[in-house]
N, C-alpha and C positions, 0 to 999 in steps of 0.2 A: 504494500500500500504506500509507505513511504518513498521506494524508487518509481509508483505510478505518480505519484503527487508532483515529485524532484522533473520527470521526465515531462507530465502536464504546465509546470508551471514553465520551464525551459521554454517550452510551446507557446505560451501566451506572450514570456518575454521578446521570442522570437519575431511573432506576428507584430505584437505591440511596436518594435524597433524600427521592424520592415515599415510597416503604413505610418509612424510616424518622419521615417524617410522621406517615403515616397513622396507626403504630404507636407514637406518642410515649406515655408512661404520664403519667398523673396521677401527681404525688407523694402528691395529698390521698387516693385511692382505692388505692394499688398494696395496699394489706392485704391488700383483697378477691381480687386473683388467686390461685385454687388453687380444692380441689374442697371442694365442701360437703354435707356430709348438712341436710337440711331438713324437719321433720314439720308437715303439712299440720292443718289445722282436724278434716277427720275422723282420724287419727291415722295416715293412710300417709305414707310418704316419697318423697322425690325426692331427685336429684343435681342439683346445681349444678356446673357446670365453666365457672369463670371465667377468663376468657383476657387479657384486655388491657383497657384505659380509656385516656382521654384528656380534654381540654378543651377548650372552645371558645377562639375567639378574643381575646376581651375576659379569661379567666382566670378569670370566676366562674362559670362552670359546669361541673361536672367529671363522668361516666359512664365506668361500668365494663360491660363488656358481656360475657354467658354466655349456657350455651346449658340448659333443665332437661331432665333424663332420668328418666322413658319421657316420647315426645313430642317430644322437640329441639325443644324452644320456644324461641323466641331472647327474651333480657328482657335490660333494663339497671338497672343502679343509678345513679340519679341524686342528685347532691350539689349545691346552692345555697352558695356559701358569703353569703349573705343568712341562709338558714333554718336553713345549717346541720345539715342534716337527711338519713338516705342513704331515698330513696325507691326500691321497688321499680314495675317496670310492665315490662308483657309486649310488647315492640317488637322489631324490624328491626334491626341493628347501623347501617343507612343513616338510619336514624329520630332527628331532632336532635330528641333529646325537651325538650330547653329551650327550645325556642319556641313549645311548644304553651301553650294557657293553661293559668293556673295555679288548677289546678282538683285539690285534692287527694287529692278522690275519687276520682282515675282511678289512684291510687300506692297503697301499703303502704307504711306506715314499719319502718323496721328499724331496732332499734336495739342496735348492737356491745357486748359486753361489752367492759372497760378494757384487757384485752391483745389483743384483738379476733380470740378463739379460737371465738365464740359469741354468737348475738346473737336475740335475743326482738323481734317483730312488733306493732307497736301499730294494731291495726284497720285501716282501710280497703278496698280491691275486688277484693285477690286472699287467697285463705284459706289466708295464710302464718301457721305458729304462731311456730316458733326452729328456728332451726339450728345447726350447728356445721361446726366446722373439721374437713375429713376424713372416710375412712371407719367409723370407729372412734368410740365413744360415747366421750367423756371418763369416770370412774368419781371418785367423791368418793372421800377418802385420807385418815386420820388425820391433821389439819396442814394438808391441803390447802384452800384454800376452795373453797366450792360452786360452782354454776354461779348466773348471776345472779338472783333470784325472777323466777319466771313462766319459766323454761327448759324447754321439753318439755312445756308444763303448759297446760292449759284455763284456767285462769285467767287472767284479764284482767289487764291491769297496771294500777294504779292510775289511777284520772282525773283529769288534771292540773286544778287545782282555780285559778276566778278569782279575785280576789283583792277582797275587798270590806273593807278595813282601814281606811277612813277614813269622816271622815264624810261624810253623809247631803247634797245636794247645797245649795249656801248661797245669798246672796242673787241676785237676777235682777234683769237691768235691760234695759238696750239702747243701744244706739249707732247714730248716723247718718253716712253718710258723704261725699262733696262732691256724690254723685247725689242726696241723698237716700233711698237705700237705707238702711233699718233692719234692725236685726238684735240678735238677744236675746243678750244677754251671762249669765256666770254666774261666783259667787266660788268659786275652789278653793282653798282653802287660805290664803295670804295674796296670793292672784293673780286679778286681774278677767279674763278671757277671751271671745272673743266665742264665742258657743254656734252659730256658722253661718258657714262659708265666703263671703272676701270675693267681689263679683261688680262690684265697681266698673271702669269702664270709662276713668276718671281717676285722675291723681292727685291727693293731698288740697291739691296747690296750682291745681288744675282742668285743668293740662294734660293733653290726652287721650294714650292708650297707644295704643303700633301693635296694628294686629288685622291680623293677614299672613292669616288665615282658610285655605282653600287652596291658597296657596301657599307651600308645602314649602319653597322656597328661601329664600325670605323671614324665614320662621321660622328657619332654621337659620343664615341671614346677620345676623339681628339682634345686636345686641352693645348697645341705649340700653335698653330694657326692653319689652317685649311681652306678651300676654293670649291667651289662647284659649275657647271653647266647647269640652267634649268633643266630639269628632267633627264640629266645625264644625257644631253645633246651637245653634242659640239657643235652643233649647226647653231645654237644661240649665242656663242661665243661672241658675234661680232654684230650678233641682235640686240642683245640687252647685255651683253658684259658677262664677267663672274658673279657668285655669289661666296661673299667672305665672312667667316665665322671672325667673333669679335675677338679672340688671340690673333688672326690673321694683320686685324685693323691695326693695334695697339703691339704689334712686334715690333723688338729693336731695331729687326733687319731693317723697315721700314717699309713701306708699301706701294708708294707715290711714288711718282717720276723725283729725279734730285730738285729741290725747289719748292716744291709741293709737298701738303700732310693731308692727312684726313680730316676734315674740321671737328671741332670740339663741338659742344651741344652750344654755347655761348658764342661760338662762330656761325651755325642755324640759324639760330635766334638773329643775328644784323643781318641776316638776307632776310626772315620772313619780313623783321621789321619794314627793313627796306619797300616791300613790298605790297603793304598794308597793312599785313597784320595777319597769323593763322588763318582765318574765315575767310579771306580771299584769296592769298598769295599763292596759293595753290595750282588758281586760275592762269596764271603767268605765270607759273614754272613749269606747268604739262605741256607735253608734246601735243600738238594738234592733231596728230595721226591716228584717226577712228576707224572700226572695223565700219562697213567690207575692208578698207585697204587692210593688207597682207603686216605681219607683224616686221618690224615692232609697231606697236597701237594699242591705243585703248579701246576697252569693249564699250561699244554706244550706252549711252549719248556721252561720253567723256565731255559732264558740263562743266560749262564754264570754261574750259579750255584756251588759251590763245596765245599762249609761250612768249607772252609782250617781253618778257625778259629776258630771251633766249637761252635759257635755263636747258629747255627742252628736254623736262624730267619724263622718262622709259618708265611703265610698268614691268618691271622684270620678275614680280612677285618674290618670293623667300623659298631657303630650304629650312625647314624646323631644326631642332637639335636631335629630332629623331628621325630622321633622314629623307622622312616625307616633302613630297613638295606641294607647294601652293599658288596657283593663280598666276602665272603671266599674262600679263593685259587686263586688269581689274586692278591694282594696283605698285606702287613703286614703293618700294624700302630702301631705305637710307643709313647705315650706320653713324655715327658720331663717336669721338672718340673718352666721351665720359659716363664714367661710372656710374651704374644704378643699385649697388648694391652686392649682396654675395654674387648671385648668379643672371641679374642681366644689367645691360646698359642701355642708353637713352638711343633713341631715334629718330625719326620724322617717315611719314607714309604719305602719298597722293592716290587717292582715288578716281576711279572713274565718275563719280555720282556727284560729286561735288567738288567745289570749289578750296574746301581746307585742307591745312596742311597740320596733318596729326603730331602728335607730341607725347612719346610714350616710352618706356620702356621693353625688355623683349631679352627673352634667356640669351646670355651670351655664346650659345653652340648653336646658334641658326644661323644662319646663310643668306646675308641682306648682300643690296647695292652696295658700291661705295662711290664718290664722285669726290675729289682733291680740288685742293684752296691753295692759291700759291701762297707762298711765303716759306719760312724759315723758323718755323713755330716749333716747341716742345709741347704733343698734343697733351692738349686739360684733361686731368684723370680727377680733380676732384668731384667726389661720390657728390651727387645731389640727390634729394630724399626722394624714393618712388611715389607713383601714384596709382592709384588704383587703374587695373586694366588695360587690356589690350586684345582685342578684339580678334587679333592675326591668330592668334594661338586659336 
């Protein structure tokens, strides 16, 4: 009786544990739980009945999951804390919709009003207008304030506008590096930059870099500095560059042509400036080059786009620390050469979907862009404090 008891109660802790898992809430998301009035593109309504969210492993990904009525469609709302952003898409509650690509045509943005009673739709693939909290219309009140612009309303919400505030792109040169690889440079502002993803297979004191190629463990076991092809192709070598693990960036040998470093995260930072500021500078530093054309290119609508700077940031995507790859032509990785902590460092990212220029950290055994700053700099290793999130993982 007592080993049936010992064995029963094991059972309930078990179950207890599981569905208390399963059921764990998002902090970032718990707003959303409760029921929602929602008016569609042609002007019917639907119910939202939002139940529960949760998040992944890693913490940057967070989904709230309901069901729409008439129809019980199951959808989730999905949060990046990268983008920042709550996307809607019509899935499965079983459906880890963060590891699908990131493709953000297949989402609706939604965007909450500040006490998060009410929230207005910014375009995309399902023909969500605004909704609101409940079944009951909110009513404007002498005192009260309105419901956000564009609430209930055909009207579009403004388009987030690139940012073209500086000038006109400056002088051009070029740089070589211990391959003999050239590659066009361009001045931003008071900063030389090279205008093309490094692809050197040395470094600039000619000792060669590991290439683990295929072998996943290798890549992941490295800790001296390493390189990759997207996808293990050498055919992208002179599309989008290498991809270099952050011992790679940050080795004595050195990595840049003589002349040239990696820029520091505080080196980033006076070109975004430069350029207006994260929210737009993005805009003017992507390549114009959108699919259909052949790569290298961004996957449409790569907005905002228009390399006013002649920057002409490549999506080259990343290789993970576990050997996987991610995404060329959706977006571009960047290293910097300062610390984020035990195991990763700071970066920058350009997307296809927008105009900003990300700001994040990322384990130091993945496989980013690199692009060289001239000068004669000892690169910045002091640690700056992380911050939540990153979306690439």
């Amino acid at each position: 009786m007592r080993k049936m008891l010992k064995t029963l109660t094991c059972s309930v802790l078990l179950l207890w544990a599981s569905t208390s898992f399963a059921f764990a809430q998002s902090p970032v998301l718990e707003a959303w739980i409760g029921t929602w009035t929602v008016t569609m593109d042609d002007g019917s309504r639907v119910q939202w009945a939002i139940t529960d969210t949760w998040a992944s492993d890693t913490g940057k990904s967070h989904m709230a999951y309901g069901i729409k009525n008439p129809g019980k469609v199951s959808f989730q709302i999905y949060y990046g804390t990268m983008f920042k952003k709550h996307n809607y898409i019509e899935a499965d509650r079983a459906k880890t919709v963060y590891d699908l690509p990131m493709d953000m045509a297949e989402y609706t943005e939604l965007v909450p009003s500040e006490d998060f009673m009410s929230f207005t739709a910014r375009g995309g693939k399902y023909s969500v207008r605004s909704g609101f909290r409940g079944t009951v219309e909110p009513k404007t009140e002498p005192g009260v304030p309105s419901p956000p612009p564009g609430f209930d309303s055909k009207a579009p919400l403004p388009p987030e506008k690139p940012g073209d505030k500086h000038m006109a792109p400056g002088k051009t040169g070029t740089a070589t590096d211990i391959e003999g690889n050239i590659y066009k440079t361009i001045t931003i502002g008071k900063q030389e930059w090279m205008a093309e993803n490094l692809k050197t297979a040395r470094y600039s004191d000619g000792t060669p870099l590991a290439c683990p190629g295929t072998d996943m463990q290798a890549w992941e076991n490295n800790s001296s500095g390493a390189y990759a092809w997207h996808n293990n192709n050498s055919d992208n070598r002179n599309i989008y560059g290498a991809l270099y693990n952050w011992p790679a960036v940050t080795s004595p040998h050195g990595l840049c042509p003589s002349g040239w470093h990696v820029p520091s995260d505080a080196e980033w930072q006076q070109l975004v400036d430069y350029l207006g500021g994260e929210s737009v500078a993005g805009g003017a530093m992507k390549s114009t080059r959108t699919e259909p054309e052949p790569h290298p290119r961004y996957k449409s609508p790569n907005a905002g786009a228009t390399d006013s700077s002649g920057f002409s940031g490549l999506p080259g995507g990343l290789r993970r620390s576990n050997g996987t790859f991610r995404d060329s032509g959706f977006y571009g990785a960047w290293w910097s050469t300062t610390d984020g902590g035990k195991d990763d460092a700071w970066h920058r990212s350009i997307f296809y979907t927008d105009t900003t220029v990300y700001h994040f950290v990322y384990g130091k055994g993945s496989g980013m862009s690199v692009r060289c700053v001239k000068g004669d700099h000892t690169p910045e290793r002091n640690m700056r404090p992380a911050v939540e999130g990153d979306a690439l993982k």
